[in-house]
mmCIF file of the C-alpha atoms, coordinates in Angstrom:
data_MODEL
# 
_entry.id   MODEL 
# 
loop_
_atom_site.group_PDB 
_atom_site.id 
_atom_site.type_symbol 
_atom_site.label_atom_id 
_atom_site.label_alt_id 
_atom_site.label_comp_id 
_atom_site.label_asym_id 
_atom_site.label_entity_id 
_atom_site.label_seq_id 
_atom_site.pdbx_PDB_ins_code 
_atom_site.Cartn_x 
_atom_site.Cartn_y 
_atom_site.Cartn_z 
_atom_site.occupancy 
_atom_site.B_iso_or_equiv 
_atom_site.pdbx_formal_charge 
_atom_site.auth_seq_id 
_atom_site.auth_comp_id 
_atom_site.auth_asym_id 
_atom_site.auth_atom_id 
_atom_site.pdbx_PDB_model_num 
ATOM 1   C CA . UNK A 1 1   ? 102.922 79.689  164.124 1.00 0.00 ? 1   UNK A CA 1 
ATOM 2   C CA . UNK A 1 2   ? 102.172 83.616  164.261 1.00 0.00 ? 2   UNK A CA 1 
ATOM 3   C CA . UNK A 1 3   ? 99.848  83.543  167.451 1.00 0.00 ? 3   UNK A CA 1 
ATOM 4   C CA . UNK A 1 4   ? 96.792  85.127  164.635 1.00 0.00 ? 4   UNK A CA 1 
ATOM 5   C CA . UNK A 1 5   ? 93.627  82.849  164.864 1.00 0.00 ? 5   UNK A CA 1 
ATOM 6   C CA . UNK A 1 6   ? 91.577  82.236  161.738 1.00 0.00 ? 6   UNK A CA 1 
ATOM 7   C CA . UNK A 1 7   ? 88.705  84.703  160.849 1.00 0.00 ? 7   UNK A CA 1 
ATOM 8   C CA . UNK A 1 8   ? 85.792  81.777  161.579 1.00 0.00 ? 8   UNK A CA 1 
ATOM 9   C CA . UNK A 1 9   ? 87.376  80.984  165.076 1.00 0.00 ? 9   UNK A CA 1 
ATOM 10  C CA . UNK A 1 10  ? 87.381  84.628  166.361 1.00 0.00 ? 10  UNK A CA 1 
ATOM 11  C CA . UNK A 1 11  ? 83.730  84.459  165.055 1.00 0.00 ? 11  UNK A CA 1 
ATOM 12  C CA . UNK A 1 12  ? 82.436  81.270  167.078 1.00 0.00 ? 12  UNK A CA 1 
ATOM 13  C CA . UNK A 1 13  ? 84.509  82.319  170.025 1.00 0.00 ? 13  UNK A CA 1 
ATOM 14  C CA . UNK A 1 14  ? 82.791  85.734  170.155 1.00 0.00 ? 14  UNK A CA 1 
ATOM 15  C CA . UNK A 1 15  ? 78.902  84.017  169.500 1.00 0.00 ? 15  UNK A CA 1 
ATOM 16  C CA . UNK A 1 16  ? 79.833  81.428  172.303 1.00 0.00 ? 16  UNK A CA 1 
ATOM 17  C CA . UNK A 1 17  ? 80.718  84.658  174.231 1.00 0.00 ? 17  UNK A CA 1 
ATOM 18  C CA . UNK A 1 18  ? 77.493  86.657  173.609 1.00 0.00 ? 18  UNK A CA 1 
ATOM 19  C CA . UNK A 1 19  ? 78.630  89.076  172.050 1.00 0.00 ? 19  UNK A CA 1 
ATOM 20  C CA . UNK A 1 20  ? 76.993  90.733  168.956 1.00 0.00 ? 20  UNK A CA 1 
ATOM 21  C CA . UNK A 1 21  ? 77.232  88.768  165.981 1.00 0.00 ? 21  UNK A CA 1 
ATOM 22  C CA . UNK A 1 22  ? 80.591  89.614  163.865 1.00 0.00 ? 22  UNK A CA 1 
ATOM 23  C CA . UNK A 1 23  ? 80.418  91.011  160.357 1.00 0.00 ? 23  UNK A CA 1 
ATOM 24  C CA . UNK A 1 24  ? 82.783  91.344  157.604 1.00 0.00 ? 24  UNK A CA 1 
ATOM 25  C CA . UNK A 1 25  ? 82.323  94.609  155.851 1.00 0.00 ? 25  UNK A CA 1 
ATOM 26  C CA . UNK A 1 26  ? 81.153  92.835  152.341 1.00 0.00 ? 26  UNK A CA 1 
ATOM 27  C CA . UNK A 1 27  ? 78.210  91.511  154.654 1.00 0.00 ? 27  UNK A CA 1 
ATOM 28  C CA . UNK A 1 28  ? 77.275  94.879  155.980 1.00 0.00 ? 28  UNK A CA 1 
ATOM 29  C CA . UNK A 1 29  ? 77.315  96.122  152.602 1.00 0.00 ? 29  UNK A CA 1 
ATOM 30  C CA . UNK A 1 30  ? 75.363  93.609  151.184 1.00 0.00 ? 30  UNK A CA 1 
ATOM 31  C CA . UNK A 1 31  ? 72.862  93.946  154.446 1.00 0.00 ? 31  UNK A CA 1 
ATOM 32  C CA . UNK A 1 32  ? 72.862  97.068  153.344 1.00 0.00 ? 32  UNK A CA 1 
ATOM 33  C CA . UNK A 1 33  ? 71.624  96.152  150.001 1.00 0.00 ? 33  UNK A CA 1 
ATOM 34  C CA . UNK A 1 34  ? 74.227  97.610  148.341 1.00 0.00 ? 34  UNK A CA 1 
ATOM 35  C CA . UNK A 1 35  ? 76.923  96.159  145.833 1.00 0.00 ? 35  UNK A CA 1 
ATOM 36  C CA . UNK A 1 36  ? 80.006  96.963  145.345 1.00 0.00 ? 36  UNK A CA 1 
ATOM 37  C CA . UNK A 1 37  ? 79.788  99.105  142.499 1.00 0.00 ? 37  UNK A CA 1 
ATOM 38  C CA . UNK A 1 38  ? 76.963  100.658 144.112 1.00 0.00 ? 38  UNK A CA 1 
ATOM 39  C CA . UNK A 1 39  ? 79.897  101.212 146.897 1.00 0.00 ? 39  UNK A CA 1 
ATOM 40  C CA . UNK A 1 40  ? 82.142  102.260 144.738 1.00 0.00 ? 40  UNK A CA 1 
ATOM 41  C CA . UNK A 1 41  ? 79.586  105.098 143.576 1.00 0.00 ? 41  UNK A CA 1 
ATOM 42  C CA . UNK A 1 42  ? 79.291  106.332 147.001 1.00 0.00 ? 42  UNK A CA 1 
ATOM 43  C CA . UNK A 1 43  ? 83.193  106.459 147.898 1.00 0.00 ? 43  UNK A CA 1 
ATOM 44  C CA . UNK A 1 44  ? 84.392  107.369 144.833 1.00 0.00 ? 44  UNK A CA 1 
ATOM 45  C CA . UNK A 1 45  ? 86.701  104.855 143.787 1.00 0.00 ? 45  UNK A CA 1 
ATOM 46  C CA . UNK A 1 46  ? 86.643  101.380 141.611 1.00 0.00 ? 46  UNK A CA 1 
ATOM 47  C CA . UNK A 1 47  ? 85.008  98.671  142.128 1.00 0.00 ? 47  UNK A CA 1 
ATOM 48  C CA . UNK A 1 48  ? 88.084  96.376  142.350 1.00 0.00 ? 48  UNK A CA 1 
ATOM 49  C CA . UNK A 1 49  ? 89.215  99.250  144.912 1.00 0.00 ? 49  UNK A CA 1 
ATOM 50  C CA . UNK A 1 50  ? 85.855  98.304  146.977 1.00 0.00 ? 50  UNK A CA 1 
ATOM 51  C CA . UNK A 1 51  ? 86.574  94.552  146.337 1.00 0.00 ? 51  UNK A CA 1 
ATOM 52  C CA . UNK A 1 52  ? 90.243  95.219  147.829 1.00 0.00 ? 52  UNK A CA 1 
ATOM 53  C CA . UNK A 1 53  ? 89.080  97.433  150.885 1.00 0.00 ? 53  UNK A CA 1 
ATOM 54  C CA . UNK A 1 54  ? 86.378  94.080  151.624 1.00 0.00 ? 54  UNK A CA 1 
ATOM 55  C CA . UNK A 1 55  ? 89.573  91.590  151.289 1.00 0.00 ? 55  UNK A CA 1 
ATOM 56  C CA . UNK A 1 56  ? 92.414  93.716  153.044 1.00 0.00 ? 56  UNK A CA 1 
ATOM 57  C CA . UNK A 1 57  ? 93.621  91.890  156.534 1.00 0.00 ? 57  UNK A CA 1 
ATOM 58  C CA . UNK A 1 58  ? 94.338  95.236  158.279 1.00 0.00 ? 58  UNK A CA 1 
ATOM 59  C CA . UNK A 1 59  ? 92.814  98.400  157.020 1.00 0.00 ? 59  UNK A CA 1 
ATOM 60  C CA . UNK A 1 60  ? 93.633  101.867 157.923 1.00 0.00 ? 60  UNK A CA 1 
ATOM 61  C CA . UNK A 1 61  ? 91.169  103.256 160.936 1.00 0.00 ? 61  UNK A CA 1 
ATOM 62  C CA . UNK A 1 62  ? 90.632  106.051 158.352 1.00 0.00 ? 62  UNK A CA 1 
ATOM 63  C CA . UNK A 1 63  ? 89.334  103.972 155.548 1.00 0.00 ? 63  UNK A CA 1 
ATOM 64  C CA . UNK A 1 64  ? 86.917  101.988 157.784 1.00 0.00 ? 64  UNK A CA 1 
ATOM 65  C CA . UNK A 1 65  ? 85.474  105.064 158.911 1.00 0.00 ? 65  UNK A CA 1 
ATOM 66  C CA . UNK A 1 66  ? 84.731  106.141 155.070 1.00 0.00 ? 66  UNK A CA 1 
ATOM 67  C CA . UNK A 1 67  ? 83.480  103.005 154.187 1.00 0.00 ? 67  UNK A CA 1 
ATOM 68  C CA . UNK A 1 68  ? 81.055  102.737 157.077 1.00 0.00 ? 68  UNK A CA 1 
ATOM 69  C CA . UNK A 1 69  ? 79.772  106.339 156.689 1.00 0.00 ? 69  UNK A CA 1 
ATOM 70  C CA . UNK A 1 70  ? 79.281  105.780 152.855 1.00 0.00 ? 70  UNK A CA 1 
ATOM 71  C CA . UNK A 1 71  ? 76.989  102.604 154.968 1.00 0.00 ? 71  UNK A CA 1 
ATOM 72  C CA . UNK A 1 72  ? 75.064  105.390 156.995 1.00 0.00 ? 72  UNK A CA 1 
ATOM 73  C CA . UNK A 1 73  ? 76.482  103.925 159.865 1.00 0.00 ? 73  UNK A CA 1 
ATOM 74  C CA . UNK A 1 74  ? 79.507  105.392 162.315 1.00 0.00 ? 74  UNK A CA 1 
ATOM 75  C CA . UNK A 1 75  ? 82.741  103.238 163.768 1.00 0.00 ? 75  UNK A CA 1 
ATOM 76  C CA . UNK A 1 76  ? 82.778  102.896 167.516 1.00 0.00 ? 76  UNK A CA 1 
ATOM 77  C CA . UNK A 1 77  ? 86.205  101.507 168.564 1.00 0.00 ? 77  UNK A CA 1 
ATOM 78  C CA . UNK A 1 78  ? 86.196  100.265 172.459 1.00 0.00 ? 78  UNK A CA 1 
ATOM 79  C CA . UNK A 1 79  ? 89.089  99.222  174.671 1.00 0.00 ? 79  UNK A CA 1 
ATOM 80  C CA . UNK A 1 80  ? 88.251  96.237  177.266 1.00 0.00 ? 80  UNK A CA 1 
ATOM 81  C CA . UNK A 1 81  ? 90.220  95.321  180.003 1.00 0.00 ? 81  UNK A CA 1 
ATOM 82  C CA . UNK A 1 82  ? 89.583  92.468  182.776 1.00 0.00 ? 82  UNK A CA 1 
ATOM 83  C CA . UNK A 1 83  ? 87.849  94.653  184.863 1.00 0.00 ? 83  UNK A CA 1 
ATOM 84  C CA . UNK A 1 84  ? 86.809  97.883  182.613 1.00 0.00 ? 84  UNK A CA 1 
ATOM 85  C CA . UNK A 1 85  ? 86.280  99.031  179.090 1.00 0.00 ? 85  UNK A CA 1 
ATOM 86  C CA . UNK A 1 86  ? 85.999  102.465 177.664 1.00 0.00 ? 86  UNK A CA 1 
ATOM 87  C CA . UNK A 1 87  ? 85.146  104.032 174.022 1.00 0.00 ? 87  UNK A CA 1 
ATOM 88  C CA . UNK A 1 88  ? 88.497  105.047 172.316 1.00 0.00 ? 88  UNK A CA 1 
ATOM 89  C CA . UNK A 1 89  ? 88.474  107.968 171.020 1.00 0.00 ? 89  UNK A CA 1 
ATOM 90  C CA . UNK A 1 90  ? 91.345  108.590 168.159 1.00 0.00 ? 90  UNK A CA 1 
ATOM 91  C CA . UNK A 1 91  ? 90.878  112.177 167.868 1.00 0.00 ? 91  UNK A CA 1 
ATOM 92  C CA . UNK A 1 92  ? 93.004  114.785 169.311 1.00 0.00 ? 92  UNK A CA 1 
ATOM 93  C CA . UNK A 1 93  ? 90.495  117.430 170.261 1.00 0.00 ? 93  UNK A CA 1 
ATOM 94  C CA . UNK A 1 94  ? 88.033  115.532 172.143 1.00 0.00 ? 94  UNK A CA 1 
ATOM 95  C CA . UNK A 1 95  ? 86.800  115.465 175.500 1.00 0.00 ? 95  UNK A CA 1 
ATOM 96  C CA . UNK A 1 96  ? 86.602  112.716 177.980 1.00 0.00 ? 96  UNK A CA 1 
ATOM 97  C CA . UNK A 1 97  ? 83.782  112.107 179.935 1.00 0.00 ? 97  UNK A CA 1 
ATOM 98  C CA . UNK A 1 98  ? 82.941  109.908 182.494 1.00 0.00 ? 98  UNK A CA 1 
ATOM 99  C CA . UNK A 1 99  ? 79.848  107.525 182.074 1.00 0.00 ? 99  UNK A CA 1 
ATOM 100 C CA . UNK A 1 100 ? 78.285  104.775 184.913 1.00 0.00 ? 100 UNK A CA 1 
ATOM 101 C CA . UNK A 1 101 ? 78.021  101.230 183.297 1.00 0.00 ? 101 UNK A CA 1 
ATOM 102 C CA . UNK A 1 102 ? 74.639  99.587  184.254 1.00 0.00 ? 102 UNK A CA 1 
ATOM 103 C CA . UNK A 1 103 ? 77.034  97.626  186.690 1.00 0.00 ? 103 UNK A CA 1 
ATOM 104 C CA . UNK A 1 104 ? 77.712  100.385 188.886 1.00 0.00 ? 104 UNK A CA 1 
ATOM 105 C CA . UNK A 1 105 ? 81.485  100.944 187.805 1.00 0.00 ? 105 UNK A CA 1 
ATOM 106 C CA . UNK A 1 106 ? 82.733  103.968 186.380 1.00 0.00 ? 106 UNK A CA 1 
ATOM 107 C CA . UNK A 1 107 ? 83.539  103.846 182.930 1.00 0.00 ? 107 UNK A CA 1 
ATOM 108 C CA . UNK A 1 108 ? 85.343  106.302 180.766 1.00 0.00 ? 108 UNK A CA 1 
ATOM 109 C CA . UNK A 1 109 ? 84.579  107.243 177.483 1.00 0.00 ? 109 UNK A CA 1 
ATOM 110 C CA . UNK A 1 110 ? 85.051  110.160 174.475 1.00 0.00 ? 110 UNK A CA 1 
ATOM 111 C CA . UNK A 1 111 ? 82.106  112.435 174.212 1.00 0.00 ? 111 UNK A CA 1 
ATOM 112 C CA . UNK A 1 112 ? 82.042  112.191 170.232 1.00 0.00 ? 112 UNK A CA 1 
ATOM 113 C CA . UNK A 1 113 ? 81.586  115.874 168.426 1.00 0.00 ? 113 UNK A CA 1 
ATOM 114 C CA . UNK A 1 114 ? 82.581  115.406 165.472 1.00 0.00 ? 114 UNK A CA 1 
ATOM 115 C CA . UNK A 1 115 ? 80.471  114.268 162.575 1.00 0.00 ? 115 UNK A CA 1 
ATOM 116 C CA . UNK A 1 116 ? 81.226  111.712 160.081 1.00 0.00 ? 116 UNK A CA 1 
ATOM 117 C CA . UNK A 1 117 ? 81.769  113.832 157.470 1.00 0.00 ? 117 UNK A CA 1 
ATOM 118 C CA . UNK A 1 118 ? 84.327  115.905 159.358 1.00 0.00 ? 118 UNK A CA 1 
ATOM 119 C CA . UNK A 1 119 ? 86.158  112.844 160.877 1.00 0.00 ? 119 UNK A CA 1 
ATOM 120 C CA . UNK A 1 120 ? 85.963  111.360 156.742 1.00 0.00 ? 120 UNK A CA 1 
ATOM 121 C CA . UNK A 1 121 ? 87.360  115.189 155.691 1.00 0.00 ? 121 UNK A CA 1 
ATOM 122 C CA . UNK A 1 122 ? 89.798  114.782 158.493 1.00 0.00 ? 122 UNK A CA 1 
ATOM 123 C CA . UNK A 1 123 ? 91.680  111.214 157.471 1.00 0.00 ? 123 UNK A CA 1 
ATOM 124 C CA . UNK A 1 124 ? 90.902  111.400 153.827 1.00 0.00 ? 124 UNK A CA 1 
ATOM 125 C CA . UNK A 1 125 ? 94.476  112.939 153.354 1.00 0.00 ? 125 UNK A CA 1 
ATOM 126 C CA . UNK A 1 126 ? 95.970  109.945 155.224 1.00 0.00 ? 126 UNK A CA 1 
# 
């Protein structure tokens, strides 16, 4: 056995866990209202390249954070450990910051500056 748990299990265990509902990316683009030609429009590739990016197991950072812009929406990545969590930030020219949970412990996080576009113009050469 590989130690990877099936897509529907992570999903219960996080809803049993209160945490925000899971999506795949085909349901955020169909949420959306979009299909996947419409998709494909708005990235600039195929269809079946759209279809691909919805099926792939492990996609590139890079390509989430196109796909999810061409959504209007941006890709916040966050680290949690047993007794903290911060914001990861994957760019090299950022700033950390310190912010105050609502719990009362310190927290640190990535004061975001860039834009989608220029993290998209960025990774696109990836």
């Amino acid at each position: 056995m590989s130690g990877h748990r099936k897509w529907n299990e992570i999903r219960t265990g996080a809803l049993r866990e209160n945490h925000e509902p899971l999506r795949t990316l085909s349901e955020l683009r169909r949420e959306s209202g979009l299909s996947q030609q419409d998709m494909a429009e708005e990235l600039g590739v195929s269809q079946v390249s759209v279809s691909k990016i919805e099926r792939q197991d492990d996609p590139r950072v890079s390509t989430l954070v196109r796909y999810l812009d061409a959504l209007g929406a941006n890709l916040e990545l966050r680290v949690v450990f047993p007794d903290r969590s911060a914001r990861l930030c994957l760019l090299a020219d950022e700033e950390p910051t310190i912010e105050g949970p609502s719990d009362g412990r310190e927290q640190a996080s990535i004061a975001t500056a860039a834009e989608p576009a220029s993290i998209y113009n960025a990774t696109r050469s990836e």
